[in-house]
SERO-4910 file (N, C-alpha, C, O; in steps of 0.05 Angstrom, whole numbers):
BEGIN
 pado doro    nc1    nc2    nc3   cac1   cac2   cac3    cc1    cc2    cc3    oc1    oc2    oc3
  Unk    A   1048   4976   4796   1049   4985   4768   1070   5007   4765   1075   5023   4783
  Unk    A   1080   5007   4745   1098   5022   4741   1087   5047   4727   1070   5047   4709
  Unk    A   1102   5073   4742   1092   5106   4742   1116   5114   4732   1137   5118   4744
  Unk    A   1110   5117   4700   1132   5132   4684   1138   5149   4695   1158   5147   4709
  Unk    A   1126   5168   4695   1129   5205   4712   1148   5197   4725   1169   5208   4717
  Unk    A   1151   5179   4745   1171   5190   4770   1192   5168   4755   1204   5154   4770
  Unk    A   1196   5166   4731   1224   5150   4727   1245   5169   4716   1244   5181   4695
  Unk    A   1259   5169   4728   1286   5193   4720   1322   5183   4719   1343   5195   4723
  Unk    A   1315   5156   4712   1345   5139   4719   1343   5105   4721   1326   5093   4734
  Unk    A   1362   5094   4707   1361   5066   4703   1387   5056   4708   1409   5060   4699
  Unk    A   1373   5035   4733   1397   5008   4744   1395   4983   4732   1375   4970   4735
  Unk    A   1418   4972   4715   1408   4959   4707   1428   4928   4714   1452   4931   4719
  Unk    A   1418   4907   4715   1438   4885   4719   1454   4879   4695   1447   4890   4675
  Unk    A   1474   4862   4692   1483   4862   4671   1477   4828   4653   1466   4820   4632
  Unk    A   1493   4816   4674   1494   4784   4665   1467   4759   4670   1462   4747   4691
  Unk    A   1458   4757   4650   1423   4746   4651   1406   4768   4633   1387   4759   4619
  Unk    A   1412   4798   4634   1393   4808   4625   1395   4817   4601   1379   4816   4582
  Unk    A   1426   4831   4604   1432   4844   4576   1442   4835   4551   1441   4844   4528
  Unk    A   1455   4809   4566   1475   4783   4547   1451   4759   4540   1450   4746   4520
  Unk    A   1437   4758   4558   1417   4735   4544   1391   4736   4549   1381   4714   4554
  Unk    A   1372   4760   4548   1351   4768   4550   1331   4756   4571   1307   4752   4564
  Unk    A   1342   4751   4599   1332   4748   4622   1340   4722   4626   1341   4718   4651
  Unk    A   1349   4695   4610   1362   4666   4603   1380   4662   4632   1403   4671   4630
  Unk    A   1375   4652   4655   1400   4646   4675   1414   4635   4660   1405   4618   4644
  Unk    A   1448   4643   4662   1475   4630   4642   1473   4596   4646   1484   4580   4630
  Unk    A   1461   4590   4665   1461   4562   4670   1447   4554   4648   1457   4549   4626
  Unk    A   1424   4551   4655   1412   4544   4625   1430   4558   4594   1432   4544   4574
  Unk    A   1438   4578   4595   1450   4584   4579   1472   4560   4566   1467   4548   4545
  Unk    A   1496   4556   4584   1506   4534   4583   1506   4502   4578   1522   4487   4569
  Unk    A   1474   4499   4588   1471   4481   4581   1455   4471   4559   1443   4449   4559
  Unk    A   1455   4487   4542   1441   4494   4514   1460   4488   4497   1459   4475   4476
  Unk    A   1481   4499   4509   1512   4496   4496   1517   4463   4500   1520   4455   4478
  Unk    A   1518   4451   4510   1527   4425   4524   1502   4407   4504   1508   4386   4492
  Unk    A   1482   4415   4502   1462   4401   4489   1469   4403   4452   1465   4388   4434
  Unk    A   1480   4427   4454   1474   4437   4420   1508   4422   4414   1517   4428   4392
  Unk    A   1524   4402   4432   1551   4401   4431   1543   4370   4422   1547   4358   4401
  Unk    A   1532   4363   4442   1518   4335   4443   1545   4316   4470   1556   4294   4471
  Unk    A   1544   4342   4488   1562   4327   4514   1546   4308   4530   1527   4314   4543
  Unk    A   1559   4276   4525   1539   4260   4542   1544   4260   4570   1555   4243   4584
  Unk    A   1530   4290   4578   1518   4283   4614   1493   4282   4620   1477   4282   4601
  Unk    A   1488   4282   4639   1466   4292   4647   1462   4322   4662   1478   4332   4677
  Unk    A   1439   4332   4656   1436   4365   4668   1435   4361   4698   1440   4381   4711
  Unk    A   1430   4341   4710   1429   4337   4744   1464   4345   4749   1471   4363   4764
  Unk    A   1486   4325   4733   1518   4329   4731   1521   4357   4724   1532   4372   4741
  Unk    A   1514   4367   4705   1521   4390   4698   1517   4413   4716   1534   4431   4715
  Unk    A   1495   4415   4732   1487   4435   4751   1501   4435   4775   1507   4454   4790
  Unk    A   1507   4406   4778   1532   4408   4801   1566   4412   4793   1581   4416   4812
  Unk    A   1576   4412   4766   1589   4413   4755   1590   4451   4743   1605   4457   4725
  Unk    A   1576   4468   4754   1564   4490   4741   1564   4502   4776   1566   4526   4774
  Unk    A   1562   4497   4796   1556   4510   4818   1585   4507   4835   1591   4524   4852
  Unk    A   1603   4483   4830   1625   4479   4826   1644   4499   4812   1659   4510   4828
  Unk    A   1646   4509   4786   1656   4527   4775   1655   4552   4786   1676   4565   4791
  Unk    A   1628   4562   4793   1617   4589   4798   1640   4591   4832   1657   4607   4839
  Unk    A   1627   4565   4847   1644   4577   4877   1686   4574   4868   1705   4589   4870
  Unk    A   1683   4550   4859   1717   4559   4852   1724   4585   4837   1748   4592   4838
  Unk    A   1707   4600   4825   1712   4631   4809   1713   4650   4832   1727   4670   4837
  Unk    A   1689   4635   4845   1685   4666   4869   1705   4666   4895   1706   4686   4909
  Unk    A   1721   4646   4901   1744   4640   4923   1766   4654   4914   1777   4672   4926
  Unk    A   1775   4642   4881   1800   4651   4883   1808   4672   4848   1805   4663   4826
  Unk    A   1811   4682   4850   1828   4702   4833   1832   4691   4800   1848   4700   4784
  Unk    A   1815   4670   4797   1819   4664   4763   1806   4680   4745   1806   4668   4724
  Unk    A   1798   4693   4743   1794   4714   4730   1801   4735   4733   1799   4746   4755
  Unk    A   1812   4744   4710   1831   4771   4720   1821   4799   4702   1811   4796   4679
  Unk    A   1824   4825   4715   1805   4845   4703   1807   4854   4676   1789   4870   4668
  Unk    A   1830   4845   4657   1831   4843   4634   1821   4815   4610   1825   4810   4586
  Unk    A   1808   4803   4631   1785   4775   4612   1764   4788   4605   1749   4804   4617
  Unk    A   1762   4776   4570   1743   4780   4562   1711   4766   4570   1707   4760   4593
  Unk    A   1692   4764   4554   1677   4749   4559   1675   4730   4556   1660   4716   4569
  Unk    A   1694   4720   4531   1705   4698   4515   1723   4683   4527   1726   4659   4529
  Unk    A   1738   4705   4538   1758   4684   4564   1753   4677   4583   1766   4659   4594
  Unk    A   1727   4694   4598   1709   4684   4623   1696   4653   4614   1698   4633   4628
  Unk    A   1684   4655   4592   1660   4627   4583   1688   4602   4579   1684   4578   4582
  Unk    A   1712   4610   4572   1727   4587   4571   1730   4578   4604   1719   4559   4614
  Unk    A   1743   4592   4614   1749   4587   4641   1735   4565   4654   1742   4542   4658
  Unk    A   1706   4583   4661   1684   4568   4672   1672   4539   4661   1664   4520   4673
  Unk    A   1677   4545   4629   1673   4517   4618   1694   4488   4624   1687   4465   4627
  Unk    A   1724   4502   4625   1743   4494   4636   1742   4478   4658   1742   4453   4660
  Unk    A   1740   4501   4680   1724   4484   4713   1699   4463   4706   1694   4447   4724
  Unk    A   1685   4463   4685   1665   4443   4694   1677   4415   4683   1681   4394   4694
  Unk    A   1680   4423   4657   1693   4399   4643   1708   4372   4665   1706   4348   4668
  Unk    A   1729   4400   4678   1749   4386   4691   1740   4365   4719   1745   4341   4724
  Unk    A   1725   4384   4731   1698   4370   4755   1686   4350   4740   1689   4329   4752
  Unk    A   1673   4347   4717   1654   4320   4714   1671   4301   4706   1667   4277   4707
  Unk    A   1699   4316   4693   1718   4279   4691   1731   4274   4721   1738   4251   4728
  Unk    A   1732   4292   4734   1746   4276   4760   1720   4263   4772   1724   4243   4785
  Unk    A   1694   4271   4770   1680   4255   4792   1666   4229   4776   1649   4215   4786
  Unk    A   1679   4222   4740   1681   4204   4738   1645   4209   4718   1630   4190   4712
  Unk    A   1641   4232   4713   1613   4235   4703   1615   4239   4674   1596   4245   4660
  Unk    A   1640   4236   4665   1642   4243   4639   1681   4232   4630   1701   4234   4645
  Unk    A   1679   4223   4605   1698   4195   4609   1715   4216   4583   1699   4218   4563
  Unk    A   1735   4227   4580   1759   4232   4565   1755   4226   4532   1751   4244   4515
  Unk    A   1755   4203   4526   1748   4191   4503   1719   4193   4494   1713   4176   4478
  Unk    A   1692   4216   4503   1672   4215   4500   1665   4241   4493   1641   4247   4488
  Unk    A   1688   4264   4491   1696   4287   4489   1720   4292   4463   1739   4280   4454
  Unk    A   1707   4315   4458   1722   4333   4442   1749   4344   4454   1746   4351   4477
  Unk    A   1778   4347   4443   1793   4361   4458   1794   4386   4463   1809   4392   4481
  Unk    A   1782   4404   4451   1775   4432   4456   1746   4441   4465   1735   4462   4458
  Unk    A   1734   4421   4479   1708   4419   4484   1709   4443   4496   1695   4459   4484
  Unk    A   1727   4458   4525   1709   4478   4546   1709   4500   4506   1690   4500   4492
  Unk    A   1730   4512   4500   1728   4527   4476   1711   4520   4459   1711   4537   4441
  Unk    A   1693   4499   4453   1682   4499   4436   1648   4512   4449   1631   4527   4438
  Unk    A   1647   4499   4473   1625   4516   4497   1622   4541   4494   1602   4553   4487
  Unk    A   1650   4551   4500   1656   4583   4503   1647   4597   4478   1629   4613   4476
  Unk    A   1664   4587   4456   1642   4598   4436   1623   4601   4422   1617   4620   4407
  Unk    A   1608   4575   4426   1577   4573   4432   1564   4592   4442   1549   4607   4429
  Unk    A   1571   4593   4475   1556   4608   4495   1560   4647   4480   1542   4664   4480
  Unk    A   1581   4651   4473   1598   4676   4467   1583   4685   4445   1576   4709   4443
  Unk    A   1576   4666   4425   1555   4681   4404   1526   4682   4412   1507   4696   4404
  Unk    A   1526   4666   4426   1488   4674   4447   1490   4698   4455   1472   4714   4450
  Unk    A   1514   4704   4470   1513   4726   4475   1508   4751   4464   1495   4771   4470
  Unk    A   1524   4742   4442   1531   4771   4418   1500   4776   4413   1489   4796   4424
  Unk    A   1488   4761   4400   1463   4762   4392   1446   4771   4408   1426   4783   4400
  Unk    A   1449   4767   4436   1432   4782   4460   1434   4802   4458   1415   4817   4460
  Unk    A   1463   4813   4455   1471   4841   4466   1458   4860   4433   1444   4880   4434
  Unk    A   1467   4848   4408   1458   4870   4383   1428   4866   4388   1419   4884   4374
  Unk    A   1411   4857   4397   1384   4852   4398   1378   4876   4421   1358   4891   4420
  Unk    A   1395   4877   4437   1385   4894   4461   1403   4924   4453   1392   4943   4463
  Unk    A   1415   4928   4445   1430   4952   4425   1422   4969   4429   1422   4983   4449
  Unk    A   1408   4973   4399   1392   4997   4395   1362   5007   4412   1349   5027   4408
  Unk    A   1358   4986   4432   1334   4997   4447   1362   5010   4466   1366   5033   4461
  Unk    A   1378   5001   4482   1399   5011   4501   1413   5045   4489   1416   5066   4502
  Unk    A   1416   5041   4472   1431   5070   4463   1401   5088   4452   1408   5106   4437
  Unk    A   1372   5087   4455   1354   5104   4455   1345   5105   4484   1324   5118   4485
  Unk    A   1351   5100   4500   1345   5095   4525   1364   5115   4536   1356   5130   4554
  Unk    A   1385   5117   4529   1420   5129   4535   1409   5155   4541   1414   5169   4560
  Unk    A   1393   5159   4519   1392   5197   4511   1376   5207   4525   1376   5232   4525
  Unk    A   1352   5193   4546   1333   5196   4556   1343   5207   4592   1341   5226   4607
  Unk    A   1358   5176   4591   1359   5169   4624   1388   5172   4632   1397   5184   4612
  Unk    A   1405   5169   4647   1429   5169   4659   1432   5139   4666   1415   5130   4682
  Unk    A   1448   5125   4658   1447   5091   4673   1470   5081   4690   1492   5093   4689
  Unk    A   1467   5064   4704   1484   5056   4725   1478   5026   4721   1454   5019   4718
  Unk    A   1500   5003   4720   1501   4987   4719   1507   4977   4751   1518   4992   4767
  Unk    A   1500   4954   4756   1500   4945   4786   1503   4908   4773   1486   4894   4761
  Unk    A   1529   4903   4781   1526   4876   4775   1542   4852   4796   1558   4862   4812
  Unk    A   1539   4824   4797   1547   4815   4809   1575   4804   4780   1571   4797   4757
  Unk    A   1596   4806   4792   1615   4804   4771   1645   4799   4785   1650   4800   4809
  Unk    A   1659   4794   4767   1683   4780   4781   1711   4801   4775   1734   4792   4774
  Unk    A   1706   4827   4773   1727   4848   4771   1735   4852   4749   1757   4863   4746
  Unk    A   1714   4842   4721   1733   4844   4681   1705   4853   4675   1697   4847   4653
  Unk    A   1687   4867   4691   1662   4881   4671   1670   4900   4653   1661   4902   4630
  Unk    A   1692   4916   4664   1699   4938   4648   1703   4923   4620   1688   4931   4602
  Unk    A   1724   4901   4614   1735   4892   4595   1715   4875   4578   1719   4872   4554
  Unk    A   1690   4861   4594   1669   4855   4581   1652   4864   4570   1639   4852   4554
  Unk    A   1647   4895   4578   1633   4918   4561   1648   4933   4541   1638   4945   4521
  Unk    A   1667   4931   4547   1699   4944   4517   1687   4924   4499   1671   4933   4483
  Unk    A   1690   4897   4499   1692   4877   4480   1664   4874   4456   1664   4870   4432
  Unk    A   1641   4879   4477   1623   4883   4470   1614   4910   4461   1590   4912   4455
  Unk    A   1631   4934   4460   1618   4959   4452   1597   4969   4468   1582   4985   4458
  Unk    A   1593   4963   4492   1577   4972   4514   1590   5000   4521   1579   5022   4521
  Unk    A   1613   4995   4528   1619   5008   4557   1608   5043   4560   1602   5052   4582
  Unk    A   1607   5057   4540   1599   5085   4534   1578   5095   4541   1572   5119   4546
  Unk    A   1562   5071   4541   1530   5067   4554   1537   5064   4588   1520   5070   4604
  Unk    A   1559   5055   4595   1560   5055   4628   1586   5070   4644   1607   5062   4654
  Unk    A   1577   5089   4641   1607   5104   4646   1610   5108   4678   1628   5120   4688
  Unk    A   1585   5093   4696   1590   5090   4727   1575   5057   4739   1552   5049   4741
  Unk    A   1605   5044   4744   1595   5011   4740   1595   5004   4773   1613   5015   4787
  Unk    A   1579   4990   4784   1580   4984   4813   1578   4950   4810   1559   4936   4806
  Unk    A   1610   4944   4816   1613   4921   4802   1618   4900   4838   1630   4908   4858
  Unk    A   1603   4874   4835   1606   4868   4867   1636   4860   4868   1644   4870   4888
  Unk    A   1660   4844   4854   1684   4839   4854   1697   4870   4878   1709   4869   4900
  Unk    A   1689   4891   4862   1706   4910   4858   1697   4935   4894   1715   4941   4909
  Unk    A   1674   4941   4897   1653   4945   4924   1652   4930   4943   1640   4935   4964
  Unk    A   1665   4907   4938   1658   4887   4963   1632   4880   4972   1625   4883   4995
  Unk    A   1616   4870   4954   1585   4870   4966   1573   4857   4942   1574   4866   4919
  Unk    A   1561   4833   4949   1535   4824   4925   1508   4825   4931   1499   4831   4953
  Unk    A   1502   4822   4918   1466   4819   4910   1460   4786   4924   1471   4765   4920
  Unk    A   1448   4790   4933   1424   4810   4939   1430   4825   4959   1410   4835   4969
  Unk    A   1448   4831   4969   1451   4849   4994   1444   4868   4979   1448   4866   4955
  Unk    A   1430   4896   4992   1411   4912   4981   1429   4944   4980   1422   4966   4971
  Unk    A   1453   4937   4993   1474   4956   5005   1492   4964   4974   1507   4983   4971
  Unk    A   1485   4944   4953   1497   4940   4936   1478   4964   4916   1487   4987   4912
  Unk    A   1457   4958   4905   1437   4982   4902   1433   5008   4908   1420   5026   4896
  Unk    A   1449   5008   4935   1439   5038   4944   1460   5053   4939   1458   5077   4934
  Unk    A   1492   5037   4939   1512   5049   4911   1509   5062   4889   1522   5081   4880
  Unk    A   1483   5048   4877   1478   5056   4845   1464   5079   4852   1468   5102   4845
  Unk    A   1444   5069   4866   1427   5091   4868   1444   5122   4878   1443   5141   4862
  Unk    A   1458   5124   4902   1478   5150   4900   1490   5157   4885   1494   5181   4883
  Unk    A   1505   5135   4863   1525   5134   4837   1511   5154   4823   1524   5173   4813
  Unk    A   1473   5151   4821   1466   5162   4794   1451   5190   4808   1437   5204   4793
  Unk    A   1453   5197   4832   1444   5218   4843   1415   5225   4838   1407   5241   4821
  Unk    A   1401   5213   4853   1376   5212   4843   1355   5193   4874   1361   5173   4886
  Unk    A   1331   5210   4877   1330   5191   4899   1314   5160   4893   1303   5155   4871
  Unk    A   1314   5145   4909   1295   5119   4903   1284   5117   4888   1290   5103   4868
  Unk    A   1259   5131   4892   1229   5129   4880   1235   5131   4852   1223   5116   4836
  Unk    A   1256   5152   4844   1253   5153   4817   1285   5141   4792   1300   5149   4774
  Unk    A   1277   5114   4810   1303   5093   4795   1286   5071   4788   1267   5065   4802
  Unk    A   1292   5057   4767   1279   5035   4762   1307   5013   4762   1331   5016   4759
  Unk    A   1299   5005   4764   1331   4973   4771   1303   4951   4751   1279   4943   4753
  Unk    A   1330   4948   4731   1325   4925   4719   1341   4900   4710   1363   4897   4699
  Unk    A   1318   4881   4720   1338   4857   4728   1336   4826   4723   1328   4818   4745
  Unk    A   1339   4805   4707   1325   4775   4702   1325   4764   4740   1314   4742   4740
  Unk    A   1330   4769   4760   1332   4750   4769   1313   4767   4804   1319   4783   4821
  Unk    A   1295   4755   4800   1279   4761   4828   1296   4765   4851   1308   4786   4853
  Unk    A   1297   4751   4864   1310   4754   4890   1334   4770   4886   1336   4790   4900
  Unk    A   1347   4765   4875   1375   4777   4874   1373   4822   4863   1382   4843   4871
  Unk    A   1359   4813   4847   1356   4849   4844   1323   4851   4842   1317   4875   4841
  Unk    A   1307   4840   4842   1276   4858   4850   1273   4862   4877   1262   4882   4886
  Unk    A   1285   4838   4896   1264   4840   4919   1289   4868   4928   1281   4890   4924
  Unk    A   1310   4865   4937   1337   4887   4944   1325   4913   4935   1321   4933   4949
  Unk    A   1319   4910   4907   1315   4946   4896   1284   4953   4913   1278   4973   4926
  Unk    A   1268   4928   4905   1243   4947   4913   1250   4954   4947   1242   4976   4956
  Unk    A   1266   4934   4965   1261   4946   4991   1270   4976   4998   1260   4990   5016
  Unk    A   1296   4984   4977   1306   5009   4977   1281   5022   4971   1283   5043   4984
  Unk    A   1254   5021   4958   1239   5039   4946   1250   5044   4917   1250   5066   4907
  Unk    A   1255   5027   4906   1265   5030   4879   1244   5016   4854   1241   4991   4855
  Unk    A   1231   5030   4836   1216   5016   4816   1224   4997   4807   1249   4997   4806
  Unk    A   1213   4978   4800   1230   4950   4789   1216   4934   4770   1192   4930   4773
  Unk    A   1235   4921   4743   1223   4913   4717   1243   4895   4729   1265   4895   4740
  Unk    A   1215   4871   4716   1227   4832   4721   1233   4828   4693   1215   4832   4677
  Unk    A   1256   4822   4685   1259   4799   4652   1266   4780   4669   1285   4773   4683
  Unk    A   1226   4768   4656   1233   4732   4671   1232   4721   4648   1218   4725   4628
  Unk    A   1256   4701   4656   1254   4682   4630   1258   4658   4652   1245   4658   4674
  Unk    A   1277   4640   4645   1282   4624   4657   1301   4619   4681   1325   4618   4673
  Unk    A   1297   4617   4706   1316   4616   4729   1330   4592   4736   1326   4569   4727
  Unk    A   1348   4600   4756   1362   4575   4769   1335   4563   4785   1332   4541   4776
  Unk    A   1323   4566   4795   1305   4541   4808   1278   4556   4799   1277   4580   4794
  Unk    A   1252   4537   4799   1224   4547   4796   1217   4578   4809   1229   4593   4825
  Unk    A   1195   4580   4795   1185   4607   4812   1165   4594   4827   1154   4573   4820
  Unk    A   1159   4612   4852   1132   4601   4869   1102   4606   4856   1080   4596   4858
  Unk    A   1115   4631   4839   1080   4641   4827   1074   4666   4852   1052   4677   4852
  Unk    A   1090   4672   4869   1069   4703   4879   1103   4727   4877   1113   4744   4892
  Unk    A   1109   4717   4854   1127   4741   4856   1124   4765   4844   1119   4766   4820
  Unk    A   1127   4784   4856   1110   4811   4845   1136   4841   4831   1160   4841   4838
  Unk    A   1126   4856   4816   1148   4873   4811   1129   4897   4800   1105   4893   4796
  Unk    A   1141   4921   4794   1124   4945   4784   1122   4939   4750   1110   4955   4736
  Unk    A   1136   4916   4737   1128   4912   4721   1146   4886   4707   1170   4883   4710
  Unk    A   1130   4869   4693   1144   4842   4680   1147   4839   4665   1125   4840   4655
  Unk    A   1166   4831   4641   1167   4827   4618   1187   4806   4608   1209   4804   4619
  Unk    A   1177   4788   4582   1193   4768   4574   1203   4775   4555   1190   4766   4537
  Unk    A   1220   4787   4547   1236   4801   4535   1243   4828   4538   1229   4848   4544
  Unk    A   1277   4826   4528   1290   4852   4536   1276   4883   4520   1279   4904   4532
  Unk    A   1262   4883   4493   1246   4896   4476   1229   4908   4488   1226   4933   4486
  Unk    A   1216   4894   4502   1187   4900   4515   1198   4925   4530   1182   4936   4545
  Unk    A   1224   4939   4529   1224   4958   4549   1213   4982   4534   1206   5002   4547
  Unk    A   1211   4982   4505   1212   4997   4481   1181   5008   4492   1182   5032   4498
  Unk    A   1159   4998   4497   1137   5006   4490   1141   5021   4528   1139   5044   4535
  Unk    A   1146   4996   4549   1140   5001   4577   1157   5032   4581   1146   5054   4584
  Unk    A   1179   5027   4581   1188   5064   4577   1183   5077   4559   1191   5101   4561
  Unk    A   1170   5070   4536   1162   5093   4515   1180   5113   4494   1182   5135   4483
  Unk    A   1193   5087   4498   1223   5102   4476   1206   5102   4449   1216   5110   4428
***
C-alpha cells in the first residue's frame, strides 16, 4: 500500500502513461487502423508494429528534433511499408497518405491524453520535484516542447540518450539520483508492469500501476503499492 508520508518525489514514465492514459501505443495504433478501416488483420499488424519498433531502435530514423507527429508518421510509415512487402496488404486497398492519416489519428489521442492529464500534472508540479525516466528514441525533449510539457520536466533520463532501457533497473536509479532523494521516498509511475514496476520496486522505490491495456495478457498476481485505471485517479491517491 502506498504511504503518502514517505512520498517526497515523482518518476514518472512518459509514453503509455502520460500520452494515452496507461493504453500500450500498440493498441493505440491499432484503434487508428480500425477507426481508418485498414483491411488487415491485428495478428499482421502486431508483426508489422514489432517490425517498426526494432527498425526504429537499430538505426537512427528518428532524429532529436521529431516531433510526436513526426515520430507517429515514421512508425506508421515502417508498418505500412512491411505489410505491402510481405504481401498482407495490397496498394490499391489503401489510402495514399494512409501512414499520415494514422499519425494524425494516433496524434490527437494523444493530445487528448495529455490536456486530460494537464492540470492534475502542473498541481502535482508545486508539491513534488519530477523526473521523467523514459524509454525513448533521443526527441523527448522535442516531444514535450510540442506538447507544452517540458517545464514540468526540467531533468529527463531518456534511454536513447543514457544508454540503458527499461527494464534494466540501472535506468531508475538515474532518476532516482537525478531527483536527489533516497528510494523509499520516490514513487515511479508507470502503465507497464515489468518494464517500470517490477525495476522501481526492486530499487525500493514506491510504485503506481496505470493498467489499462498491455502488449500481452496479465497473469493476475501482479502486485504494486498502488493501481489505478486512469491517469486522474492520481488526484485523490496523492491528495492533490
Amino acid at each position: 500500500m502506498l504511504d503518502l508520508k514517505k512520498v517526497k518525489g515523482l518518476l514518472f514514465d512518459y509514453g503509455g502513461t502520460i500520452d494515452s492514459n496507461g493504453m500500450h501505443w500498440a493498441e493505440v495504433i491499432w484503434m487508428a487502423y480500425e477507426a481508418l478501416q485498414v483491411p488487415v488483420d491485428k495478428a499482421a499488424f502486431r508483426e508489422a508494429y514489432v517490425f517498426a519498433e526494432r527498425t526504429l531502435g537499430k538505426n537512427p530514423i528518428i532524429q532529436p528534433e521529431h516531433t510526436f507527429r513526426d515520430m507517429l508518421y515514421l512508425k506508421c510509415d515502417l508498418q505500412i511499408g512491411w505489410l505491402m512487402e510481405q504481401e498482407k496488404l495490397r496498394e490499391a486497398d489503401i489510402a495514399c497518405r494512409l501512414p499520415e492519416q494514422l499519425g494524425e489519428w494516433c496524434y490527437d489521442y494523444a493530445l487528448r491524453a495529455i490536456e486530460n492529464a494537464r492540470p492534475l500534472l502542473e498541481s502535482l508540479h508545486e508539491r513534488y520535484p519530477f523526473v521523467l525516466v523514459s524509454n525513448f528514441y533521443g526527441n523527448i525533449e522535442s516531444v514535450l516542447k510540442d506538447f507544452r510539457l517540458h517545464h514540468l520536466f526540467p531533468v529527463i533520463i531518456e534511454s536513447a540518450v543514457v544508454g540503458v532501457r527499461k527494464p534494466d533497473p540501472q535506468i531508475f536509479r538515474l532518476g532516482i539520483e537525478a531527483i536527489g532523494l533516497p528510494a523509499e521516498n520516490c514513487v515511479v509511475i508507470g502503465d507497464s508492469y515489468d518494464k517500470d514496476i517490477v525495476p522501481a520496486t526492486a530499487l525500493g522505490c514506491q510504485t503506481i500501476w496505470l493498467k489499462s491495456i498491455g502488449w500481452t495478457p496479465y497473469r493476475g498476481d501482479e502486485t504494486a503499492d498502488a493501481v489505478i485505471a486512469d491517469f486522474k485517479a492520481l488526484t485523490l491517491l496523492l491528495e492533490v
